[in-house]
C-alpha positions in Angstrom: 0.4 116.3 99.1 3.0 116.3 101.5 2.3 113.7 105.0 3.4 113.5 108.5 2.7 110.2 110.6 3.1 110.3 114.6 1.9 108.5 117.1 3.9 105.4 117.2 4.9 103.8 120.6 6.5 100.9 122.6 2.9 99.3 124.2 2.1 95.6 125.4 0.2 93.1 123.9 -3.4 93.7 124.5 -2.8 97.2 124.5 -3.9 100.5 122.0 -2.1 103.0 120.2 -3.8 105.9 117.6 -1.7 106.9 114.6 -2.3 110.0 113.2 -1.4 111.5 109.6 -1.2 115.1 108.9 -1.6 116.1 105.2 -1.4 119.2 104.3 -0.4 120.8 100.5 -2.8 119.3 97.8 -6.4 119.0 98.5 -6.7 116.2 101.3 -10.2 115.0 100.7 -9.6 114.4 97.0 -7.3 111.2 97.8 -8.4 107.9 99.2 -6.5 107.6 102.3 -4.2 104.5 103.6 -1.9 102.7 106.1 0.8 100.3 105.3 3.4 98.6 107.6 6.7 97.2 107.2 8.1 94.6 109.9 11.9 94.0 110.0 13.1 91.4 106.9 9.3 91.9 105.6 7.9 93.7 102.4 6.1 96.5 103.0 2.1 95.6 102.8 -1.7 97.0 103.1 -3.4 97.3 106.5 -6.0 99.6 105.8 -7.9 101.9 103.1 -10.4 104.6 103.0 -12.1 106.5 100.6 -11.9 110.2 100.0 -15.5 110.5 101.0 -14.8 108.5 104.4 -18.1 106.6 103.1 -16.0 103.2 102.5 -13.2 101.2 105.0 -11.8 97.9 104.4 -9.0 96.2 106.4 -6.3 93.2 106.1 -7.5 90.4 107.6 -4.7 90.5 110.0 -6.4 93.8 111.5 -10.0 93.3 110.9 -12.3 93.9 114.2 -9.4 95.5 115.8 -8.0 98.6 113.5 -10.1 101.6 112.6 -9.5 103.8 109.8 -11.0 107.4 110.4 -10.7 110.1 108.4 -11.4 114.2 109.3 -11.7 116.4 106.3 -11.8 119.5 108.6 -8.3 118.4 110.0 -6.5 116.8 107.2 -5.6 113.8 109.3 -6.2 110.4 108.6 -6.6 108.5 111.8 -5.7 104.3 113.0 -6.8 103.5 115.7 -4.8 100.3 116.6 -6.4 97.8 119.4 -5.6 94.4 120.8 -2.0 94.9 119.8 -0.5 91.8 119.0 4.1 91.7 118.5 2.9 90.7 115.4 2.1 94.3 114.6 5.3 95.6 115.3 6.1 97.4 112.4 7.3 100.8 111.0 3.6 102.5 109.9 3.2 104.2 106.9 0.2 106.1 105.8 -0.3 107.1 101.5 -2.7 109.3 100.0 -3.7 107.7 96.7 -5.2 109.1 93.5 -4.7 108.5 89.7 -3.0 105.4 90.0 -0.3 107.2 92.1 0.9 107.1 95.8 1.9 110.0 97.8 3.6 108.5 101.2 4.7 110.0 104.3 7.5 108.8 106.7 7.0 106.1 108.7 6.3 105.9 112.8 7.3 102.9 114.4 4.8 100.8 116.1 6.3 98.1 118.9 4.4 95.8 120.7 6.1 93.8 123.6 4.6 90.4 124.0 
């Protein structure tokens, strides 16, 4: 499965952004669906998960009650929509299909939020 992240911007604290993530190749609604982050001098870590039915979400707790995970089949696009932005969420945004044990990432779009 080959993915395609966009949406990344420069926005304000308090502000919103909406990533978006493409798939297209394999079939997209077999693989659980997720977004990592990286921030400068940081490792790479979770932010958000769902499953290939779109029945099940969970979050860090650094994001919970203001990130949603969204999913459309139809589309092949995983959605994040990213609210309240903190400069603590600046980051470059990964999303990764998973399945079997195995991750399938896309390029990252960088996500800045001025404080």
């Amino acid at each position: 499965v080959q993915l395609q992240a966009s949406g990344g911007g420069l926005v304000q604290a308090g502000g919103s952004l909406r990533l978006s993530c493409a798939a297209s190749g394999r079939t997209f609604s077999n693989y659980n669906m997720n977004w990592f982050r990286q921030a400068p001098g940081k490792e790479r870590e979770f932010v958000s998960v769902i499953t290939w039915r779109g029945d099940n979400t969970y979050y860090a707790d650094s994001v919970k009650g203001r990130f949603t995970i969204s999913r459309d089949s139809a589309k092949n696009t995983v959605y994040l929509q990213m609210n309240s932005l903190k400069p603590e969420d600046t980051a470059v945004y990964y999303c990764a299909a998973y399945k079997d044990g195995s991750y399938y990432w896309g390029q990252g779009t960088q996500v800045t939020v001025s404080s």
